[in-house]
mmCIF entry with sequence, helices, sheets and N, C-alpha, C, O atoms, coordinates in Angstrom:
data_MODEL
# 
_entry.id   MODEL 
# 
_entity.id                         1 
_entity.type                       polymer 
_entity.pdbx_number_of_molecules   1 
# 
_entity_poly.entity_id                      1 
_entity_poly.type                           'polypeptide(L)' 
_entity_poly.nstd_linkage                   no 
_entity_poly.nstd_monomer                   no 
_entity_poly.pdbx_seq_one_letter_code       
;(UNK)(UNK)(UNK)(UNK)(UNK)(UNK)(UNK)(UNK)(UNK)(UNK)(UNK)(UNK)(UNK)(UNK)(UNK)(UNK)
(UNK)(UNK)(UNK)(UNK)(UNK)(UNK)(UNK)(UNK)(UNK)(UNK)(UNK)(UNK)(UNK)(UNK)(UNK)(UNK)
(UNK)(UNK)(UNK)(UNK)(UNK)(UNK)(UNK)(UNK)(UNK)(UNK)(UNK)(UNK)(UNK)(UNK)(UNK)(UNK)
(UNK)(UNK)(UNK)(UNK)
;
_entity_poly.pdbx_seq_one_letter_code_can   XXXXXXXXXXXXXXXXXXXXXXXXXXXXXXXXXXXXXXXXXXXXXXXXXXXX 
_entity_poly.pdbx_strand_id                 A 
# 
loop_
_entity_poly_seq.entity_id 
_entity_poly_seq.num 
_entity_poly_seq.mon_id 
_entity_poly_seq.hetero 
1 1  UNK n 
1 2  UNK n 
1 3  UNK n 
1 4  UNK n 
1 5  UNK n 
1 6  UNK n 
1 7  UNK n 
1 8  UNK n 
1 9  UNK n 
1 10 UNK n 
1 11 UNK n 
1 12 UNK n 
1 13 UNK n 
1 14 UNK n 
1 15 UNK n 
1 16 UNK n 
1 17 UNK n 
1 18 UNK n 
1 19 UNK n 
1 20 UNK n 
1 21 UNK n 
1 22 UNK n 
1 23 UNK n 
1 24 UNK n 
1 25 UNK n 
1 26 UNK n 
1 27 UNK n 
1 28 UNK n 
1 29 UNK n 
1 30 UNK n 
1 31 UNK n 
1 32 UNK n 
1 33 UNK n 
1 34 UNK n 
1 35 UNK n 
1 36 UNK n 
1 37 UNK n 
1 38 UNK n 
1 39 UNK n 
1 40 UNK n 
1 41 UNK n 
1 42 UNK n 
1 43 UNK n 
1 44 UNK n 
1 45 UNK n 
1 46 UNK n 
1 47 UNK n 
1 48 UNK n 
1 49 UNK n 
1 50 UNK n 
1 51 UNK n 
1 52 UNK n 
# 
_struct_asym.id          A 
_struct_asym.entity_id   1 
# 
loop_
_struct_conf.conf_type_id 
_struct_conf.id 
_struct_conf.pdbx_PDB_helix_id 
_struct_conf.beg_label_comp_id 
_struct_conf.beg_label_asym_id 
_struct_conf.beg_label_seq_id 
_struct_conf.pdbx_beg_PDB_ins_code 
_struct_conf.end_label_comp_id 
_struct_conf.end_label_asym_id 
_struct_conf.end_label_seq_id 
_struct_conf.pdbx_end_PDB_ins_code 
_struct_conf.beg_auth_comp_id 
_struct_conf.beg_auth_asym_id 
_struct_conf.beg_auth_seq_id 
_struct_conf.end_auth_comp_id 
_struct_conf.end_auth_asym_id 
_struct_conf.end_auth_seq_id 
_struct_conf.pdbx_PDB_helix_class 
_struct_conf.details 
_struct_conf.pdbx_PDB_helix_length 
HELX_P HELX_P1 AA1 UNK A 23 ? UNK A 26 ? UNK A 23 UNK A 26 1 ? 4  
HELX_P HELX_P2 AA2 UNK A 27 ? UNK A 31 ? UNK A 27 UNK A 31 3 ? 5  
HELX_P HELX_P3 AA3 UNK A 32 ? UNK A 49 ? UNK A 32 UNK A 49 1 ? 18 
# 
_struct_conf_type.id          HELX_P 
_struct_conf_type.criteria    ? 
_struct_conf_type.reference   ? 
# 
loop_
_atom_site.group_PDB 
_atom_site.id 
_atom_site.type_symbol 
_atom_site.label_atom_id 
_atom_site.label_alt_id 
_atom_site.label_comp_id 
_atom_site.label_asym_id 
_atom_site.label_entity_id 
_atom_site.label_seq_id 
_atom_site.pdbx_PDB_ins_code 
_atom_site.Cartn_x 
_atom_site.Cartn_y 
_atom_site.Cartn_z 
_atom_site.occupancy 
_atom_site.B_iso_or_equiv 
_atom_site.pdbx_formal_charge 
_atom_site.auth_seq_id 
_atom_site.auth_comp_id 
_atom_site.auth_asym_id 
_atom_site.auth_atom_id 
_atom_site.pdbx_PDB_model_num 
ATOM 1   N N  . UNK A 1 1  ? 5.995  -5.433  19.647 1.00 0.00 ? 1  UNK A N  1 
ATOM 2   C CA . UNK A 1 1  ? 5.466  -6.602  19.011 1.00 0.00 ? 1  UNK A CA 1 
ATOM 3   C C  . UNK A 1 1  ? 5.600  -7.773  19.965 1.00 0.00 ? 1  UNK A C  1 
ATOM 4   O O  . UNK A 1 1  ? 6.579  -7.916  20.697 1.00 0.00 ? 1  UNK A O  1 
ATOM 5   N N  . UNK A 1 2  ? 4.484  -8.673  19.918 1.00 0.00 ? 2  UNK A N  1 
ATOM 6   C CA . UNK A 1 2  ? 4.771  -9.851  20.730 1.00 0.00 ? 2  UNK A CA 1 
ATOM 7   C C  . UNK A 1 2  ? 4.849  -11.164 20.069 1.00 0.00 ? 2  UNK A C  1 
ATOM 8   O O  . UNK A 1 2  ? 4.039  -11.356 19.163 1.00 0.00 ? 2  UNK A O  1 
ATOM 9   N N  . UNK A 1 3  ? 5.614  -12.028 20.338 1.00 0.00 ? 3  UNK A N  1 
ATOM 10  C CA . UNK A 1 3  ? 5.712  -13.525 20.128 1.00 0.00 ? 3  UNK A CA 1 
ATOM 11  C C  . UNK A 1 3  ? 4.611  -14.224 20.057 1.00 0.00 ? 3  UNK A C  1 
ATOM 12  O O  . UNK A 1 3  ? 3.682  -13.507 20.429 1.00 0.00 ? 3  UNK A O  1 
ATOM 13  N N  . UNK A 1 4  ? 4.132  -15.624 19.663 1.00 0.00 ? 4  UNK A N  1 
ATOM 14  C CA . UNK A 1 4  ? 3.287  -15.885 19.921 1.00 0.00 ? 4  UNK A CA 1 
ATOM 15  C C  . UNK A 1 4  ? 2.791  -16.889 21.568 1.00 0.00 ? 4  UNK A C  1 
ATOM 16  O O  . UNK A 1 4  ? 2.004  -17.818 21.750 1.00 0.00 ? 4  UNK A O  1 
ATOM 17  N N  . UNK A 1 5  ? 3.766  -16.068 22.549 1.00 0.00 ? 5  UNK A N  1 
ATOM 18  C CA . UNK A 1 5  ? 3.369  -16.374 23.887 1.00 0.00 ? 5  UNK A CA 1 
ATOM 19  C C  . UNK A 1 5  ? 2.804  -15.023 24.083 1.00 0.00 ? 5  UNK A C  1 
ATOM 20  O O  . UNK A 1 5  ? 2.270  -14.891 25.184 1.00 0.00 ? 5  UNK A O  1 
ATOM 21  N N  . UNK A 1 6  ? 2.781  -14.199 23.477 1.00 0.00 ? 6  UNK A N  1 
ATOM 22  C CA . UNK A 1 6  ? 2.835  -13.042 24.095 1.00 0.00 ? 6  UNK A CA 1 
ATOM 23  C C  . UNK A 1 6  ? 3.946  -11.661 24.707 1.00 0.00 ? 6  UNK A C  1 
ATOM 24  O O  . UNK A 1 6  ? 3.710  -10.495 25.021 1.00 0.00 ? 6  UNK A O  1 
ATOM 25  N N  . UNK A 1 7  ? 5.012  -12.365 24.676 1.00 0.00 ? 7  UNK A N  1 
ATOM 26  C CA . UNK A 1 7  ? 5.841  -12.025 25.297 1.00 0.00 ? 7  UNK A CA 1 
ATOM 27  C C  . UNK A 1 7  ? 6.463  -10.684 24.499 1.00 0.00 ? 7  UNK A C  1 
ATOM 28  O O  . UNK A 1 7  ? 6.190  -10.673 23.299 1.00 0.00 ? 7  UNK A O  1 
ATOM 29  N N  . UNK A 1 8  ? 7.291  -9.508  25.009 1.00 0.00 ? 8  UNK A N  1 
ATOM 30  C CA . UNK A 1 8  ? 6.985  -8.255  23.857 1.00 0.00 ? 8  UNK A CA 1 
ATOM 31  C C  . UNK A 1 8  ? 8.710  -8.923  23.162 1.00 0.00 ? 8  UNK A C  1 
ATOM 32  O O  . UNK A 1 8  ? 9.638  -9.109  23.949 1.00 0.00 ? 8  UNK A O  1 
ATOM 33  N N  . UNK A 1 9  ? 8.834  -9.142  21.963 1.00 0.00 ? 9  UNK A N  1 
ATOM 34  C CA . UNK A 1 9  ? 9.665  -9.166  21.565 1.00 0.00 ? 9  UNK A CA 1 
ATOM 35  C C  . UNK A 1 9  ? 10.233 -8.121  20.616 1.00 0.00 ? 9  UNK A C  1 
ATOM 36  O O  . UNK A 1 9  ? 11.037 -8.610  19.822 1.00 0.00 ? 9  UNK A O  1 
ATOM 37  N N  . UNK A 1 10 ? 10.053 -6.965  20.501 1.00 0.00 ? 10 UNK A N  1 
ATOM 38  C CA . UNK A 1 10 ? 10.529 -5.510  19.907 1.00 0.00 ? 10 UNK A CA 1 
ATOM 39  C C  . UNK A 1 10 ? 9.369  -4.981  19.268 1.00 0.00 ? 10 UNK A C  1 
ATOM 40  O O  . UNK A 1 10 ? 8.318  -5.531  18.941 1.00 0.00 ? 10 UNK A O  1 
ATOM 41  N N  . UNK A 1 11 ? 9.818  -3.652  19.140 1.00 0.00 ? 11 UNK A N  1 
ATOM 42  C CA . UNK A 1 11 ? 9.077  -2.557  19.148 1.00 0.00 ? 11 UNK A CA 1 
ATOM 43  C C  . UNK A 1 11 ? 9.130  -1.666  17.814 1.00 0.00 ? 11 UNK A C  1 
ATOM 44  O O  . UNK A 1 11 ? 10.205 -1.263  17.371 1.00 0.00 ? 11 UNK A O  1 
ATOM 45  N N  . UNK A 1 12 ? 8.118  -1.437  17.311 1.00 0.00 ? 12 UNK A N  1 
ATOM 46  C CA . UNK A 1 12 ? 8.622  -0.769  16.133 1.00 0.00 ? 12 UNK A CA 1 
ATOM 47  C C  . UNK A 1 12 ? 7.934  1.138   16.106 1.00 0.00 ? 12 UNK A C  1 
ATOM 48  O O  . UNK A 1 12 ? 6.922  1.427   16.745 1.00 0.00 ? 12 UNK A O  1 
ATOM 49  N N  . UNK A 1 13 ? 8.611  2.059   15.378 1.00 0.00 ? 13 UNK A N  1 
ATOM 50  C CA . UNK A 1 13 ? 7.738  3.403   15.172 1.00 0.00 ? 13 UNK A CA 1 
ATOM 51  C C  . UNK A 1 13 ? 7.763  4.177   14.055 1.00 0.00 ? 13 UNK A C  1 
ATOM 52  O O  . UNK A 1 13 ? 7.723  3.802   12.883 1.00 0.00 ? 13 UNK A O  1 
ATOM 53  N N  . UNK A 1 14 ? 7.827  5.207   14.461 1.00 0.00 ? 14 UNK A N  1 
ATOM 54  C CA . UNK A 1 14 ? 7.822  6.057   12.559 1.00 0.00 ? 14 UNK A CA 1 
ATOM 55  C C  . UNK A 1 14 ? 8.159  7.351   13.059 1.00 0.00 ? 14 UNK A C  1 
ATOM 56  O O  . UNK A 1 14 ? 7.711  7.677   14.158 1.00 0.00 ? 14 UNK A O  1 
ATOM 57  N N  . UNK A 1 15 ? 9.245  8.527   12.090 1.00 0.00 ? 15 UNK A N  1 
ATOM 58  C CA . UNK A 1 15 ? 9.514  9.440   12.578 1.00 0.00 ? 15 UNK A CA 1 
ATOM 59  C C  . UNK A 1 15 ? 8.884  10.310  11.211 1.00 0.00 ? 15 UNK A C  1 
ATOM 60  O O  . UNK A 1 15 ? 8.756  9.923   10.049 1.00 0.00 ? 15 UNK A O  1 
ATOM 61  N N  . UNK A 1 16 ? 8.617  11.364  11.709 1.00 0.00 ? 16 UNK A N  1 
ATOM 62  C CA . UNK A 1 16 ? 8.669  12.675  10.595 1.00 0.00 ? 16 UNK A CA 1 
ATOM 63  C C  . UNK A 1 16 ? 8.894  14.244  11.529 1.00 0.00 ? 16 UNK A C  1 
ATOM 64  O O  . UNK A 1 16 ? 9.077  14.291  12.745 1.00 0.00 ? 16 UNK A O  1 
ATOM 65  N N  . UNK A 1 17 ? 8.833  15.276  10.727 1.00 0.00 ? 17 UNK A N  1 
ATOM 66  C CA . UNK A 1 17 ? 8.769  16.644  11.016 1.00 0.00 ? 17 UNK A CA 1 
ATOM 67  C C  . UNK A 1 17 ? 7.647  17.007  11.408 1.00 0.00 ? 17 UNK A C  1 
ATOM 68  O O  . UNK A 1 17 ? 6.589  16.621  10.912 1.00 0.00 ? 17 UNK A O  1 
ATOM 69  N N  . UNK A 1 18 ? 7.726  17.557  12.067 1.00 0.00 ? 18 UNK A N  1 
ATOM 70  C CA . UNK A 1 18 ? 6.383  18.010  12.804 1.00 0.00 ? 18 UNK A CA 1 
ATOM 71  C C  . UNK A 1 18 ? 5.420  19.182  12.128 1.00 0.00 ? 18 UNK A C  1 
ATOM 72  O O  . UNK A 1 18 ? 4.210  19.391  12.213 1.00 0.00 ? 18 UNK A O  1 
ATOM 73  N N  . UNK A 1 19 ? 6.383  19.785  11.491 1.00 0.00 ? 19 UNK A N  1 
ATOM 74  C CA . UNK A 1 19 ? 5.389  20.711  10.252 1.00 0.00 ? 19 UNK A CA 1 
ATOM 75  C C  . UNK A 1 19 ? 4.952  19.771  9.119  1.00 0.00 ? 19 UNK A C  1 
ATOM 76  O O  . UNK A 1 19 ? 4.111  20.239  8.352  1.00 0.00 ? 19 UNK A O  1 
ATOM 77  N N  . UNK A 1 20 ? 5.415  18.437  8.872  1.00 0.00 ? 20 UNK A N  1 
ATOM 78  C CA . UNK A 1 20 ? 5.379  17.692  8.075  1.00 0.00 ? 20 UNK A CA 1 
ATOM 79  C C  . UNK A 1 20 ? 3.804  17.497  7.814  1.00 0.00 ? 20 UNK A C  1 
ATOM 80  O O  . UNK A 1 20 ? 3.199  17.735  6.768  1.00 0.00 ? 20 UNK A O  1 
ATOM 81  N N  . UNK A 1 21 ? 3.253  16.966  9.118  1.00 0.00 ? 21 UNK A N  1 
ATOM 82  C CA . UNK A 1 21 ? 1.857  16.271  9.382  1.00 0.00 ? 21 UNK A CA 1 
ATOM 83  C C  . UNK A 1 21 ? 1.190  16.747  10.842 1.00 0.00 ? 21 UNK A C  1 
ATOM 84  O O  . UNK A 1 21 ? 1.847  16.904  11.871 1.00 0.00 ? 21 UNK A O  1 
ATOM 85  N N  . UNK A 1 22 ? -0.008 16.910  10.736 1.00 0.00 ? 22 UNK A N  1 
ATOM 86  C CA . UNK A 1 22 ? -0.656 17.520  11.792 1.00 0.00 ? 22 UNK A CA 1 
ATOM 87  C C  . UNK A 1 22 ? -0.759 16.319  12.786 1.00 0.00 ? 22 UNK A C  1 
ATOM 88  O O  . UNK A 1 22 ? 0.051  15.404  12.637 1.00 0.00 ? 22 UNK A O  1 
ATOM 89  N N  . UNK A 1 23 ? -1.510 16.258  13.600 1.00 0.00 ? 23 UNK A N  1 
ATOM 90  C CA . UNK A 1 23 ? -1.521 15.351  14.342 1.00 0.00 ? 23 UNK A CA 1 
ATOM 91  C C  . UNK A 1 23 ? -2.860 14.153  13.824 1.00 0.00 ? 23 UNK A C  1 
ATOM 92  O O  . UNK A 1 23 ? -3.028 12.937  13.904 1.00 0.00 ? 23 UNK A O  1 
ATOM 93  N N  . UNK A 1 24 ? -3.365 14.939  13.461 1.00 0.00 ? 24 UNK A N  1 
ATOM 94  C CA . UNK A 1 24 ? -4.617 13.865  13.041 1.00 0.00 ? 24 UNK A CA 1 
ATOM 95  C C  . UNK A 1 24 ? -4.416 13.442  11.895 1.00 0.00 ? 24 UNK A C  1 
ATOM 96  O O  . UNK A 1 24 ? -4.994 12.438  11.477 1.00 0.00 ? 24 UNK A O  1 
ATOM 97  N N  . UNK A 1 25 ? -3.589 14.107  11.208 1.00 0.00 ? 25 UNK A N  1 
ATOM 98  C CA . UNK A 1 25 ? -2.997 13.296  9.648  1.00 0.00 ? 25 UNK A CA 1 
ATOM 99  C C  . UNK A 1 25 ? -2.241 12.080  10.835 1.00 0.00 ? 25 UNK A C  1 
ATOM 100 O O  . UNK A 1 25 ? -2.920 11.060  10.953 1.00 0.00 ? 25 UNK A O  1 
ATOM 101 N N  . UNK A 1 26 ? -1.276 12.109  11.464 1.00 0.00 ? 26 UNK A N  1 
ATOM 102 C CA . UNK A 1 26 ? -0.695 11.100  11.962 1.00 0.00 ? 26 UNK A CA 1 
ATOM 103 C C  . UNK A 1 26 ? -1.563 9.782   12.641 1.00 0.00 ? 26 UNK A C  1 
ATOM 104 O O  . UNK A 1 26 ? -1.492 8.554   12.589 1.00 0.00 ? 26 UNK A O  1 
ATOM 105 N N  . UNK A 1 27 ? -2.291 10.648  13.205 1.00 0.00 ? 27 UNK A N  1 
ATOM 106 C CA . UNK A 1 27 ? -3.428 9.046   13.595 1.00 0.00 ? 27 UNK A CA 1 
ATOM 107 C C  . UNK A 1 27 ? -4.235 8.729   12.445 1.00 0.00 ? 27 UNK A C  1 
ATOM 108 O O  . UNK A 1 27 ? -4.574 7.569   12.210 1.00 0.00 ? 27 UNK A O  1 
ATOM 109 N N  . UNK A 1 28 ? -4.591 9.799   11.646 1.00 0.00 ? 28 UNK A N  1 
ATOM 110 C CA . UNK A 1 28 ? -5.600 8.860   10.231 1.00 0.00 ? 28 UNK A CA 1 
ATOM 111 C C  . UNK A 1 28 ? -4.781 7.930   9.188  1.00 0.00 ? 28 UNK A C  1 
ATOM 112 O O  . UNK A 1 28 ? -5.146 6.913   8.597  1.00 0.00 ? 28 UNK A O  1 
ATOM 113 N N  . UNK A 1 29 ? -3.484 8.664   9.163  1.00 0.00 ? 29 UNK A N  1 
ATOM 114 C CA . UNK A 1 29 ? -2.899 8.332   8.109  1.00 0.00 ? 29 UNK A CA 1 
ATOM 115 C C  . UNK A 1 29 ? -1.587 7.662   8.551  1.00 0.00 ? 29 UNK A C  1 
ATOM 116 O O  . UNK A 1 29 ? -1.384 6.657   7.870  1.00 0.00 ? 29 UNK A O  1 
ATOM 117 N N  . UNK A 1 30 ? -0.908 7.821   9.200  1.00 0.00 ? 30 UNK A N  1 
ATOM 118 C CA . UNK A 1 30 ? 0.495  6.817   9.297  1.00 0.00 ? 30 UNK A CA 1 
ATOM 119 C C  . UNK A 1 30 ? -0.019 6.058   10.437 1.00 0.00 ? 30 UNK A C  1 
ATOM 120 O O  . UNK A 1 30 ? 0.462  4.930   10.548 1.00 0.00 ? 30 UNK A O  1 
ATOM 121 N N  . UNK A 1 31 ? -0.838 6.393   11.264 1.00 0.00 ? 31 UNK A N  1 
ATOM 122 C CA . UNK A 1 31 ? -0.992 5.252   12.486 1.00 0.00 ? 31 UNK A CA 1 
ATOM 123 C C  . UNK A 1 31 ? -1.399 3.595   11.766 1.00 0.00 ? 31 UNK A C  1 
ATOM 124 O O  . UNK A 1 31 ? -0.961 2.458   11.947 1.00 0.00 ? 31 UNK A O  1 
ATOM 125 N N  . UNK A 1 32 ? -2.470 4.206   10.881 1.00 0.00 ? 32 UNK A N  1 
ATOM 126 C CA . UNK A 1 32 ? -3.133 2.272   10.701 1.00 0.00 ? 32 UNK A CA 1 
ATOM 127 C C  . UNK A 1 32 ? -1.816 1.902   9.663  1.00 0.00 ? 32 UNK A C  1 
ATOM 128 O O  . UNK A 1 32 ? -1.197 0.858   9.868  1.00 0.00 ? 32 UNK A O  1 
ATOM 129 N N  . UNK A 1 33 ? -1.515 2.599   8.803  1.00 0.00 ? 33 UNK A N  1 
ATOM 130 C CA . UNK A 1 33 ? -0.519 1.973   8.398  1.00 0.00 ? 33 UNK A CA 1 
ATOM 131 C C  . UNK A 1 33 ? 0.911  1.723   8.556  1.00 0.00 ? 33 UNK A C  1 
ATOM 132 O O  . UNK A 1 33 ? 1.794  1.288   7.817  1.00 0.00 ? 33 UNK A O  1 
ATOM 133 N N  . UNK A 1 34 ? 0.812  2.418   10.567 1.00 0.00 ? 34 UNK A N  1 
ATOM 134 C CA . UNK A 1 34 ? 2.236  1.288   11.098 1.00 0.00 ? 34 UNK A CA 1 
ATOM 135 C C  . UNK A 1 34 ? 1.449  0.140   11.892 1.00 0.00 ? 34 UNK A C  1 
ATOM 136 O O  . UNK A 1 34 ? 2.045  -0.890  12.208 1.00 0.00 ? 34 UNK A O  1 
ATOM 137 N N  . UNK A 1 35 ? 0.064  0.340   12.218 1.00 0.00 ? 35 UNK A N  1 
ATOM 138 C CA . UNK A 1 35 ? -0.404 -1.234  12.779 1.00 0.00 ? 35 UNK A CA 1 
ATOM 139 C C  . UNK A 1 35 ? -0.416 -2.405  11.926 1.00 0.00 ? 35 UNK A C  1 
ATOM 140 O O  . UNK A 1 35 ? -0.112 -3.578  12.143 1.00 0.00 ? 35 UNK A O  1 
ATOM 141 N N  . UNK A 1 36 ? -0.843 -1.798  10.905 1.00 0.00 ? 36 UNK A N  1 
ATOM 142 C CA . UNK A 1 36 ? -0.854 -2.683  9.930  1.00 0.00 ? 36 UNK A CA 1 
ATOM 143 C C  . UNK A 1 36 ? 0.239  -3.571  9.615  1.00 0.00 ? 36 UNK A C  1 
ATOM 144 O O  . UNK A 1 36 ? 0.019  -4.718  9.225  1.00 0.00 ? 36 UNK A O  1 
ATOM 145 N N  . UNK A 1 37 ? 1.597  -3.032  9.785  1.00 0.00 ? 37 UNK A N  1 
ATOM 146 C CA . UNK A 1 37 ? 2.715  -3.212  9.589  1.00 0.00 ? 37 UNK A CA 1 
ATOM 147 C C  . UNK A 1 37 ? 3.035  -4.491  10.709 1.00 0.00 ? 37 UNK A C  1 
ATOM 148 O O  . UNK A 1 37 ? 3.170  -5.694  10.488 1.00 0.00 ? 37 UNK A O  1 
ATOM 149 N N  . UNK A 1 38 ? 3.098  -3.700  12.037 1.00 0.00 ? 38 UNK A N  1 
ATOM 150 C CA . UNK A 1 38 ? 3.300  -4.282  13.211 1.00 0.00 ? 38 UNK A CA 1 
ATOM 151 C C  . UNK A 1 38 ? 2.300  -5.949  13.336 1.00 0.00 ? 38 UNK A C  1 
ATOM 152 O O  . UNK A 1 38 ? 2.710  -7.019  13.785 1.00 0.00 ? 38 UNK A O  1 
ATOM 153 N N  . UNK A 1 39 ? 1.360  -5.727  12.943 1.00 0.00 ? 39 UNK A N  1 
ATOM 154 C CA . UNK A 1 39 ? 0.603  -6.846  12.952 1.00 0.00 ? 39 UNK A CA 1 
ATOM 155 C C  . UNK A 1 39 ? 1.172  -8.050  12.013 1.00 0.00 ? 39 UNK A C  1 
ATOM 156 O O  . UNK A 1 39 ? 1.334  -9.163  12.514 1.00 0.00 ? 39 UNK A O  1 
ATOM 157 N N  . UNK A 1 40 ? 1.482  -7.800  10.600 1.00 0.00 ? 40 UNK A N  1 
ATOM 158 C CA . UNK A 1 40 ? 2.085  -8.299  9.596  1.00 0.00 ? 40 UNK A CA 1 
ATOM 159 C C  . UNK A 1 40 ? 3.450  -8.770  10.329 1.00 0.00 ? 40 UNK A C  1 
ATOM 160 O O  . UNK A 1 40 ? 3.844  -9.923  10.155 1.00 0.00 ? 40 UNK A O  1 
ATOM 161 N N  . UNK A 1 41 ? 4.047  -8.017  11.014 1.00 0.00 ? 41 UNK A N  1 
ATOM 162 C CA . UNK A 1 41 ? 5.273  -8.691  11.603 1.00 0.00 ? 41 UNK A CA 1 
ATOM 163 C C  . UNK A 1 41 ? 4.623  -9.642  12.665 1.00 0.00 ? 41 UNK A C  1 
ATOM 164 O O  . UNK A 1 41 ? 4.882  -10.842 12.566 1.00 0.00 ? 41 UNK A O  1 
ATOM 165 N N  . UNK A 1 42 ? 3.733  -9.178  13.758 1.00 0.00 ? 42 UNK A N  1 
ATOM 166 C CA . UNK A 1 42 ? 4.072  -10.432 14.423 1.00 0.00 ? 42 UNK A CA 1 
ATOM 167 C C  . UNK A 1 42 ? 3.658  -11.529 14.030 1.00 0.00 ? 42 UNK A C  1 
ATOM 168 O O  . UNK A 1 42 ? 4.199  -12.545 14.465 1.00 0.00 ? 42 UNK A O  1 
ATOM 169 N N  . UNK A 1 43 ? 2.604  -11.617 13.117 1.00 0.00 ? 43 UNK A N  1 
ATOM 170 C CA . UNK A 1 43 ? 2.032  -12.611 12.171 1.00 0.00 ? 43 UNK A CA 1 
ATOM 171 C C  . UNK A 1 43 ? 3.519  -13.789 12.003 1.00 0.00 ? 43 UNK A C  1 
ATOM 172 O O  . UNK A 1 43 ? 3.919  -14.750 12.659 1.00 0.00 ? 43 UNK A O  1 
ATOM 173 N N  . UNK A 1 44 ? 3.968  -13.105 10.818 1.00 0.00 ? 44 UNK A N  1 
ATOM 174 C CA . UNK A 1 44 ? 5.325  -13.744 10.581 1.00 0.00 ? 44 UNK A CA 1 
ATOM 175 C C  . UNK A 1 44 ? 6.638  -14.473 11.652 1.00 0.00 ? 44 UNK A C  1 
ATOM 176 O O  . UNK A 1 44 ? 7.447  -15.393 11.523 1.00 0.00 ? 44 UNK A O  1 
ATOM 177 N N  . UNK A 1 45 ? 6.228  -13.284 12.929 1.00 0.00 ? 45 UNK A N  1 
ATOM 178 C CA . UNK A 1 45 ? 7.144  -14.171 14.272 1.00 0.00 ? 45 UNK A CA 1 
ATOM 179 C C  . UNK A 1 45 ? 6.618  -14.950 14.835 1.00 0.00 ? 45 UNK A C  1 
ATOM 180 O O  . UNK A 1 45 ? 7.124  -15.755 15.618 1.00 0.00 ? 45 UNK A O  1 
ATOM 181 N N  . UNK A 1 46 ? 5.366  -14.831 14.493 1.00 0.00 ? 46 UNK A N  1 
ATOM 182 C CA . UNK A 1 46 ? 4.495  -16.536 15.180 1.00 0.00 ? 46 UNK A CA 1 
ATOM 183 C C  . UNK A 1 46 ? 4.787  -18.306 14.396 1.00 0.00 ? 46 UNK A C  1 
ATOM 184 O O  . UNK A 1 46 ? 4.937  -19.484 14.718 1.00 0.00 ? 46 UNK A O  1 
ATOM 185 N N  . UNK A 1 47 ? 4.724  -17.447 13.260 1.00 0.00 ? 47 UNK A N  1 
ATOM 186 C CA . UNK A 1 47 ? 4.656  -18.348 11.579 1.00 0.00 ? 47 UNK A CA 1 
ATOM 187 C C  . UNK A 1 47 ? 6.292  -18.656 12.026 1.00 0.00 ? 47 UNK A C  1 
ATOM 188 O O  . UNK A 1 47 ? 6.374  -19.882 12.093 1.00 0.00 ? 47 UNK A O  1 
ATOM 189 N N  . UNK A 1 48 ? 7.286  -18.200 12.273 1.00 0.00 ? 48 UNK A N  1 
ATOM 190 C CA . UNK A 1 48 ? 8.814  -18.419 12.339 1.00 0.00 ? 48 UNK A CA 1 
ATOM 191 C C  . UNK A 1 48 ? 9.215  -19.329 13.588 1.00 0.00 ? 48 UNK A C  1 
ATOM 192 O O  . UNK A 1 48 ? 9.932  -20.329 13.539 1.00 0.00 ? 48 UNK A O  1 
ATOM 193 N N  . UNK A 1 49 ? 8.555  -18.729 14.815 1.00 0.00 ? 49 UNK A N  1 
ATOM 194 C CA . UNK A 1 49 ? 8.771  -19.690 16.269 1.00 0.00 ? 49 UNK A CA 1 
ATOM 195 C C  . UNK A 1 49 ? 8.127  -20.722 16.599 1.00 0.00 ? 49 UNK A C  1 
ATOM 196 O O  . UNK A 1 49 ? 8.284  -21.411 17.607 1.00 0.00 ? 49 UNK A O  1 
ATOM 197 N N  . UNK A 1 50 ? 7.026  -20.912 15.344 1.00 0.00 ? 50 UNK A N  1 
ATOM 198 C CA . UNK A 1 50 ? 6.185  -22.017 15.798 1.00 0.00 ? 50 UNK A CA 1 
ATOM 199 C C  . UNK A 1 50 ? 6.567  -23.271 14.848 1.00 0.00 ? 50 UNK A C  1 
ATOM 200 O O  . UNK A 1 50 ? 6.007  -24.360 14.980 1.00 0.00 ? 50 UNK A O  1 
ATOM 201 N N  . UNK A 1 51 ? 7.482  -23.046 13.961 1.00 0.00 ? 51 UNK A N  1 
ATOM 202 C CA . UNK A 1 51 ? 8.598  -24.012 12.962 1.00 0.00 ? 51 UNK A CA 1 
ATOM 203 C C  . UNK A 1 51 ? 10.149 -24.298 13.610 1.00 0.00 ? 51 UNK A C  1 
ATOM 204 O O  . UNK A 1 51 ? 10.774 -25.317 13.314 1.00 0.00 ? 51 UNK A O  1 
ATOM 205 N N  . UNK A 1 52 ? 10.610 -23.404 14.405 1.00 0.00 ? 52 UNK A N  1 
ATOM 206 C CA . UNK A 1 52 ? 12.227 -23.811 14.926 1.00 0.00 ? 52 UNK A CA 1 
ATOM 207 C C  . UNK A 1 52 ? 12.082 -24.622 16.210 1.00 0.00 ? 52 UNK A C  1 
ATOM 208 O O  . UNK A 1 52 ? 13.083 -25.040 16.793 1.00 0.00 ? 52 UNK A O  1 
# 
């Protein structure tokens, strides 16, 4: 995730079993909804560093 300079300020991921989900379940289905996530955060670290 980056700041709003850009700069990478942490990283986020997702674990499961590998019999759990195929691989294309993982990009259709948990990928957009850890971008989604990731985006929502840096949203909020922009919204936070651009107030202190």
């Amino acid at each position: 995730m980056r700041d709003r300079h850009g700069v990478v300020v942490a990283a986020v991921n997702i674990s499961t079993q590998a019999a759990r989900y195929s691989l294309g379940e993982v990009r259709d289905s948990l990928l957009p909804a850890l971008l989604e996530t990731t985006a929502a955060i840096e949203h909020d670290l922009t919204r936070i560093r651009s107030t202190t």
